[in-house]
Every structure is written in C-alpha cells, then in structure tokens.
SEGUTI-450481 format. One record per residue (C-alpha): residue in three letters; residue number from 1; z, y, x. Coordinates in nm, 2 decimals, m for minus. Example, Ala and Ser with C-alpha at 12.3 -4.5 7.8 and 13.67 -1.06 7.14 Angstrom:
! residues 2
DOZA  resn  resi      pz      py      px
DOZA   ALA     1    0.78   m0.45    1.23
DOZA   SER     2    0.71   m0.11    1.37
//
This chain:
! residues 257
DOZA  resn  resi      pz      py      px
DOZA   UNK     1   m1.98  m12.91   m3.78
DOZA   UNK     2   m1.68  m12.79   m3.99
DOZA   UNK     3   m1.69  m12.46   m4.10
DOZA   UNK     4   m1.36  m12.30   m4.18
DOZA   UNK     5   m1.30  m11.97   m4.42
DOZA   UNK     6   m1.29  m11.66   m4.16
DOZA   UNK     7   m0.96  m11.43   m4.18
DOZA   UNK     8   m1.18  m11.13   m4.29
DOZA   UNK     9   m1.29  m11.35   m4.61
DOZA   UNK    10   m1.19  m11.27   m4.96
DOZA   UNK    11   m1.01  m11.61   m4.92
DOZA   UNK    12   m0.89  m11.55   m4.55
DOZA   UNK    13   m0.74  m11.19   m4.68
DOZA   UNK    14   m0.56  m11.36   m4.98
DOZA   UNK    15   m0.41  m11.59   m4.74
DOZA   UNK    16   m0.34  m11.28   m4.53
DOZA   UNK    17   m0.16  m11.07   m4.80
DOZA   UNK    18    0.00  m11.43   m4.87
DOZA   UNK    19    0.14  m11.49   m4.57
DOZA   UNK    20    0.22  m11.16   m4.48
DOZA   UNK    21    0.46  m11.16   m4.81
DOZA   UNK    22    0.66  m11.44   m4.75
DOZA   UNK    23    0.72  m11.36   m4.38
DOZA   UNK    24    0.85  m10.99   m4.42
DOZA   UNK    25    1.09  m11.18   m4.73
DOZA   UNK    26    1.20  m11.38   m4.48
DOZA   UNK    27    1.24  m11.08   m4.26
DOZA   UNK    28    1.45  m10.89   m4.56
DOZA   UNK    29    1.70  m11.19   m4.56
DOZA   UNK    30    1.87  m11.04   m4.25
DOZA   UNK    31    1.93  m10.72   m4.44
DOZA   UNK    32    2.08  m10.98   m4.73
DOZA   UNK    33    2.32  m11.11   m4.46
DOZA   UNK    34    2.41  m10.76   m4.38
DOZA   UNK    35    2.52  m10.70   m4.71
DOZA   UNK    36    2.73  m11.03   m4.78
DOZA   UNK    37    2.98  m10.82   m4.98
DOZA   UNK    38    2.78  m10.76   m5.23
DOZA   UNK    39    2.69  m11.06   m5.51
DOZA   UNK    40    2.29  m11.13   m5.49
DOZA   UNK    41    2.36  m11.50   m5.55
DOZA   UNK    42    2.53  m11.77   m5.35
DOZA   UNK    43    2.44  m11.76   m4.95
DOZA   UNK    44    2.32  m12.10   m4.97
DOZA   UNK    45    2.02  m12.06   m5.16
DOZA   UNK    46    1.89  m11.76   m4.96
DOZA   UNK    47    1.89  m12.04   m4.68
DOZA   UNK    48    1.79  m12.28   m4.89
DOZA   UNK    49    1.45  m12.03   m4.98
DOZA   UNK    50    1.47  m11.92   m4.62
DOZA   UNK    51    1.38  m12.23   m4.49
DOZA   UNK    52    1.14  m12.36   m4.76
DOZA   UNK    53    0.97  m12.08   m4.74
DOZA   UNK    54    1.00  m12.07   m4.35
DOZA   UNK    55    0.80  m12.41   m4.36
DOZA   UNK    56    0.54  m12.35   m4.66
DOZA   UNK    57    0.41  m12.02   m4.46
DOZA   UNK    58    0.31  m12.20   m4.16
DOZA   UNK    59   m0.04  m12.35   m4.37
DOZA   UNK    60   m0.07  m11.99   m4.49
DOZA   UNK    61   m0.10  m11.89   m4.20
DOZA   UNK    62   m0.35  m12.12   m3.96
DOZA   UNK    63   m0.51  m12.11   m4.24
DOZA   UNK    64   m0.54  m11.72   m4.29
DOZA   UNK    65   m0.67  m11.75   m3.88
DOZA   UNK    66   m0.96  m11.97   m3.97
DOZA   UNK    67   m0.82  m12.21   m3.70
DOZA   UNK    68   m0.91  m11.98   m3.43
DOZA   UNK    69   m0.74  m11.78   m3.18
DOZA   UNK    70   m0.90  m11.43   m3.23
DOZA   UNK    71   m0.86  m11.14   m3.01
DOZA   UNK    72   m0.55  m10.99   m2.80
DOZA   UNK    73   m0.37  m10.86   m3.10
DOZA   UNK    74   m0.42  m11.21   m3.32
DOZA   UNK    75   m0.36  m11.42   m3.06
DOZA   UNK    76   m0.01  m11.24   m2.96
DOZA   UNK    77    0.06  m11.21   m3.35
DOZA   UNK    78    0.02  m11.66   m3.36
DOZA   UNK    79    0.19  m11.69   m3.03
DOZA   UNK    80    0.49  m11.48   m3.15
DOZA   UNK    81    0.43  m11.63   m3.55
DOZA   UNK    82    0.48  m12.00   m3.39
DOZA   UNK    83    0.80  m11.90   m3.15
DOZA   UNK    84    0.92  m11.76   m3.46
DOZA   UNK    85    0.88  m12.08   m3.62
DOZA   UNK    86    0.99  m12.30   m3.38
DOZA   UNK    87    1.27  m12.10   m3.31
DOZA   UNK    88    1.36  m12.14   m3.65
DOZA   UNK    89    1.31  m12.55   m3.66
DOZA   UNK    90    1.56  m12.51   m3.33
DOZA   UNK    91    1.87  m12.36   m3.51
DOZA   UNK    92    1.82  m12.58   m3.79
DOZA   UNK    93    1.86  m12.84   m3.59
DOZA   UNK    94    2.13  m12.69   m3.46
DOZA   UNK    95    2.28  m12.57   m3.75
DOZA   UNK    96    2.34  m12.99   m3.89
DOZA   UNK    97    2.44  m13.16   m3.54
DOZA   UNK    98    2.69  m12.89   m3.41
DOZA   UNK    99    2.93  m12.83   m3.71
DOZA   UNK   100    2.97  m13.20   m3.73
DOZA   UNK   101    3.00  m13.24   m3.34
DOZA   UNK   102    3.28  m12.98   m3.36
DOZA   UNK   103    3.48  m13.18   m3.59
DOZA   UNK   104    3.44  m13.48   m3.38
DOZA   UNK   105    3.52  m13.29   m3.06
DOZA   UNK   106    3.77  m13.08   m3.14
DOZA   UNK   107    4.00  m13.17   m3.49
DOZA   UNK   108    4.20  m12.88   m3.40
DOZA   UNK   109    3.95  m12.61   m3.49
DOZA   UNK   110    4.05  m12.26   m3.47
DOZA   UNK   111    3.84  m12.01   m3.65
DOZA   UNK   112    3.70  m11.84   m3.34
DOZA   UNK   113    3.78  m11.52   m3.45
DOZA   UNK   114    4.13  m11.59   m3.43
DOZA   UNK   115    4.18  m11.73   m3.13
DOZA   UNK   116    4.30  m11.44   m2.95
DOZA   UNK   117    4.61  m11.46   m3.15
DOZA   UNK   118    4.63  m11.78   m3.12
DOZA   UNK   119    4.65  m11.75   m2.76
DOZA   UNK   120    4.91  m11.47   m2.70
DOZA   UNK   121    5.11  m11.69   m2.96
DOZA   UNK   122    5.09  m11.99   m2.79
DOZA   UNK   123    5.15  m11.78   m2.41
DOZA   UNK   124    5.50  m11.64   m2.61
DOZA   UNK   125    5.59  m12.03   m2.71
DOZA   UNK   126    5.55  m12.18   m2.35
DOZA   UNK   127    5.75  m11.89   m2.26
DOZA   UNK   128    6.02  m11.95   m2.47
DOZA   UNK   129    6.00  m12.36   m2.41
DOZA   UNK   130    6.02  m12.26   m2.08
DOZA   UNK   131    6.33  m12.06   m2.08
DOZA   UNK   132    6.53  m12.34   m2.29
DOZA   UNK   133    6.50  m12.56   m2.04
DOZA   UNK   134    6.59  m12.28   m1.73
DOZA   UNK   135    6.72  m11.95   m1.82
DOZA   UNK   136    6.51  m11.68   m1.65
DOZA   UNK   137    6.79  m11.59   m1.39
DOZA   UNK   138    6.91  m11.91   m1.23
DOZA   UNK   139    7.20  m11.74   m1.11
DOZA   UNK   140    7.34  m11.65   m1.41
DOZA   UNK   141    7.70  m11.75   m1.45
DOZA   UNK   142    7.69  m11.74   m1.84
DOZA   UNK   143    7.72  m12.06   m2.07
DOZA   UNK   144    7.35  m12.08   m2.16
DOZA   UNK   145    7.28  m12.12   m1.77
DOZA   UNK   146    7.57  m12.42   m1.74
DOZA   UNK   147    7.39  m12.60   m2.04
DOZA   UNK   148    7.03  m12.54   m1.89
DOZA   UNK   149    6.83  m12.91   m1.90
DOZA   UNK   150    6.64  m12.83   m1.58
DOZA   UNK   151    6.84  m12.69   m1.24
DOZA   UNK   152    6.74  m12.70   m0.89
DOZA   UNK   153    6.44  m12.73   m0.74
DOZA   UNK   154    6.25  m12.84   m1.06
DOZA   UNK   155    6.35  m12.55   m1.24
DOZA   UNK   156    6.18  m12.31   m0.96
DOZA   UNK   157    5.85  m12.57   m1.00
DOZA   UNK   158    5.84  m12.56   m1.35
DOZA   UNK   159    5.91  m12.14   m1.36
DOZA   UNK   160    5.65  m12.18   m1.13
DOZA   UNK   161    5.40  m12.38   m1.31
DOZA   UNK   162    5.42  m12.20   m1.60
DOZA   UNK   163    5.39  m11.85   m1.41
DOZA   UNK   164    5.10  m11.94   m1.21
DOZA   UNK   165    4.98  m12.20   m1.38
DOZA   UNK   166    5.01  m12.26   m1.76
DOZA   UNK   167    5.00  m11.91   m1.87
DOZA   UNK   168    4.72  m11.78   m1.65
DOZA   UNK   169    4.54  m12.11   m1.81
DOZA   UNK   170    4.61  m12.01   m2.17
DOZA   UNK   171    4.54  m11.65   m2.11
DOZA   UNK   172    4.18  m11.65   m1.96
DOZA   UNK   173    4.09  m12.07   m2.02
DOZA   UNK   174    3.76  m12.15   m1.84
DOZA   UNK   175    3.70  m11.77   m1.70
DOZA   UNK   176    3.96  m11.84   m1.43
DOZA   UNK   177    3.94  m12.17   m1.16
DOZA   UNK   178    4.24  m12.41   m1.29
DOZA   UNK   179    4.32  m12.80   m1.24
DOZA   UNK   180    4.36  m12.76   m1.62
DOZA   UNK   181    4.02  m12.70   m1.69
DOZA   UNK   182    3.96  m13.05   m1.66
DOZA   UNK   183    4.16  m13.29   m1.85
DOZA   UNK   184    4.17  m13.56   m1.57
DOZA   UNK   185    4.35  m13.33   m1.35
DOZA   UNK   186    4.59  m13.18   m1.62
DOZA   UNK   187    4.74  m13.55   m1.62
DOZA   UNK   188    4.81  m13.61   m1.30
DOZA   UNK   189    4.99  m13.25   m1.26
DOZA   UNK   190    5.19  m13.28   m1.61
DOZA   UNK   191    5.26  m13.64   m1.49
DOZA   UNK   192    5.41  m13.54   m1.15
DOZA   UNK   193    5.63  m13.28   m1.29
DOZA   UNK   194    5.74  m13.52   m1.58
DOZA   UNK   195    5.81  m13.75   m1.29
DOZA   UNK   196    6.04  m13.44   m1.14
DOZA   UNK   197    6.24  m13.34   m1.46
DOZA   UNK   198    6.54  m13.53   m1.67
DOZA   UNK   199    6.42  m13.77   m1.92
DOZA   UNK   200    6.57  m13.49   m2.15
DOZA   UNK   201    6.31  m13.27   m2.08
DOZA   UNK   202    5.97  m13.48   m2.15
DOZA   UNK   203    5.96  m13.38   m2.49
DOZA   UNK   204    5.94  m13.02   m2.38
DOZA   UNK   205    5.73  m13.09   m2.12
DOZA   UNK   206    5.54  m13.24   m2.39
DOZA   UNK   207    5.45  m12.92   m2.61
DOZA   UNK   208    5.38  m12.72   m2.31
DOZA   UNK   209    5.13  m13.02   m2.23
DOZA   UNK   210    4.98  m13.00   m2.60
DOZA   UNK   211    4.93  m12.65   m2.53
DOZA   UNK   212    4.71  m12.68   m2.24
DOZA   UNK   213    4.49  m12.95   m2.44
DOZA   UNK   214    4.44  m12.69   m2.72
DOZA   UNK   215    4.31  m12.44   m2.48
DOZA   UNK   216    4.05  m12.71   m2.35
DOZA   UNK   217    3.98  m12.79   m2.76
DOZA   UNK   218    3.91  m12.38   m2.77
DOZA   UNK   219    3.73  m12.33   m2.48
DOZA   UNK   220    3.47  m12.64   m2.59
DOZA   UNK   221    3.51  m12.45   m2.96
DOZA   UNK   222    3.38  m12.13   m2.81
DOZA   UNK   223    3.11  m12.23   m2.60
DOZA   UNK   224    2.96  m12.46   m2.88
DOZA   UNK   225    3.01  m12.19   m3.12
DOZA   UNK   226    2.78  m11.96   m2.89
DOZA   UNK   227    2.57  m12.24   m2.88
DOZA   UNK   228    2.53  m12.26   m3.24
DOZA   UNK   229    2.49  m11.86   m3.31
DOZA   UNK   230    2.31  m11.79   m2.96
DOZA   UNK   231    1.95  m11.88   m3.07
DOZA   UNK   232    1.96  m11.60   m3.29
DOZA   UNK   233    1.96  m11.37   m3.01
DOZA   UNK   234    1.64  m11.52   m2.94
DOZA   UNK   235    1.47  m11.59   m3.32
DOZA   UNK   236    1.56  m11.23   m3.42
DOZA   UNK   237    1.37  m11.05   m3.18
DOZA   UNK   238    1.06  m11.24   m3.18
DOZA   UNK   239    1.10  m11.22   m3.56
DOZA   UNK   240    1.08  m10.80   m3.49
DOZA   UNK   241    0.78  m10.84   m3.27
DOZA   UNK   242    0.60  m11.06   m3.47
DOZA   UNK   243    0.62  m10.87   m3.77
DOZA   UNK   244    0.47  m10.48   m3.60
DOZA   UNK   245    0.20  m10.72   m3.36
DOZA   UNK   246    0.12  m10.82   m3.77
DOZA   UNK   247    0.10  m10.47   m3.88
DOZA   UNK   248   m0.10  m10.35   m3.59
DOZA   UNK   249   m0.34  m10.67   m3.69
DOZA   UNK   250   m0.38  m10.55   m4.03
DOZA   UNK   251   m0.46  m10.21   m3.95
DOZA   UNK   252   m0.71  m10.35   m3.70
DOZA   UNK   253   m0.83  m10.59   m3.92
DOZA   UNK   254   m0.87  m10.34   m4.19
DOZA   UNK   255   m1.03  m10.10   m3.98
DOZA   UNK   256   m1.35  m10.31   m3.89
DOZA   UNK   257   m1.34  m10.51   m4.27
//
C-alpha cells in the first residue's frame, strides 16, 4: 500500500506554508486591480502570474493534504480550495470565447459604460427623424407643415409608433415587452409601415429601423458582458472563505502539531 507524506510532516508543512503563499498572492491581486492607477507593471502579466500560479498551486496543495480528506475544517477548506479553482478555469474560459463572440455578434460594440448616452442620443435622433417627416402639430398652417413628407393617417401611425413604440424600445430595451425585442417581428412591423409611407420616406424610415437593431446589438452586448464579469460574483467570495477556513486550519493544525 502507498503511503503518502501526512500534512502535519516537515514535508506536508512546507507544502503547507507553500501553498498557503501563492494562494493569499493570488488573493492580493484583487487589491492590484483596485489600484490600476497606479504603475506595478502591465495588467497582463499580473494575469498572466495569476493564472500560472492559479494552476501550479493545485499539486501544492493535494499534495500538502496527503490525498486525504481530513476533518470538518480541511475538508470545507479543499471543497472551497477546488470551487475556487474551478471557478477560476470557468472565467478563463470565459474570458477567450466571449470577447471574440462579441465581435462576431455584435460589430457595433458600444463600451457598456456608455450606453446610457448612447441611448438618450439615439431617443433625441428618432425624435428629430421623426418630426422631419411630420411636424409635431399636424395642424399647423406654417410652411414647414405644407412641405411635411408624411400627412394623414400615416403621419398619426408613425407619431404613433415612435411614441409608443420606438422610443419606449430604445429607452428600457429588453426590460419592457416589445415586438422589437425580437428581430423577426421588428421586420414585419417596419415593413408594414414602409408599405404605408411615400417612397420618399423609406430612407428615414430606414435610420429609425437601424436604430431599433442597435438597441438589440446592446441588449445582447449587456447581457453577455454580465455574462463575462458575473462569475466573479461567485469566484470572489469563495476565494474570501477559502482563505479564513485556511487560517482557521492552520491554527488548528498548529495547535495539535
């Protein structure tokens, strides 16, 4: 029968202290990222160390446990080490297929933190598309009304649309129930009113179109940005627990050495 090196060895302490090193330097890198301001070398070979070192502790480790399970606190301090880990092999994943997948996806990318500007901007220019093809007050006598593209009943349906439609679509997106939402559906109503308006109005008709499509592009941009930064909220806290169930097995461990 194999016999492994027991954790309360000289060699199963080394590995120990080993271990316990590299996992509260990976721990550190968060403060690193807090401070990004300040120059402690390029980010990418924090992550580069993060993850080698991310792989190289896991031998440390099983071998630090002697290939055994031990009590409560050791047991819950592996369970939480390997979450941790796998976790970790999760966003990584992550982190290569999702960047790319946005890129295919969405060509359009909007930094996400800009979108709510982007938004109100682009609720102003349907607004204004809008009102060169109807003036807001059909009966307006003036010369602007008498050269409006769009009078009648299409002119209500397009206020309309773009009242109850359009701009509730590109305010909220996918919070709020729209035939928008779906692309499929977003044809068939820009197609019926292009079927309703003057051949001089398809252009316009057009943008506002484009603009419905880049709120779909945003809404997939947002979702699969949470997507990509969402494991964190999962690693990061496992990462906390892991590293006081590892103090509280040291001070065990030390206790009864």
């Amino acid at each position: 029968m194999v016999s492994y090196p027991r954790a309360s060895s000289w060699f199963g302490v080394l590995t120990g202290l080993v271990g316990a090193a590299i996992i509260f330097f990976e721990i550190a890198l968060w403060g690193r990222k807090r401070r990004r301001g300040q120059r402690w070398g390029p980010t990418k070979l924090w992550l580069w160390w993060h993850i080698v070192l991310g792989w190289a502790v896991l031998p440390v480790i099983v071998v630090h446990s002697g290939f055994a399970w031990g009590g409560m606190v050791s047991a819950t301090t592996m369970i939480l080490f390997l979450l941790v880990i796998a976790s970790g092999i999760y966003g990584l994943l992550l982190q290569q297929w999702i960047p790319q997948r946005l890129l295919e996806l969405i060509p359009d990318e909007t930094v996400a933190t800009q979108i709510d500007y982007a938004i109100e901007k682009h609720r102003t220019e349907a607004r204004l598309i809008v009102e060169e093809l109807v003036p807001r007050d059909p009966n307006d006598p003036s010369p602007v009304w008498m050269r409006a593209i769009v009078t009648g009943v299409p002119a209500l349906r397009l206020q309309e649309f773009r009242e109850n439609t359009l701009d509730p679509y590109l305010n909220f997106g996918r919070k709020m129930k729209s035939p928008l939402n779906s692309r499929q559906e977003s044809s068939v109503l820009f197609n019926r009113l292009r079927a309703e308006l003057p051949e001089n109005a398809h252009v316009s008709l057009a943008k506002l179109e484009r603009l419905a499509d880049l709120r779909r592009q945003w809404d997939d941009h947002a979702r699969l940005h949470a997507f990509l930064h969402g494991w964190l909220l999962f690693h990061a806290p496992i990462s906390v627990a892991m590293a006081i169930f590892m103090v509280f097995h040291a001070i065990k461990a030390l206790k009864y050495w």
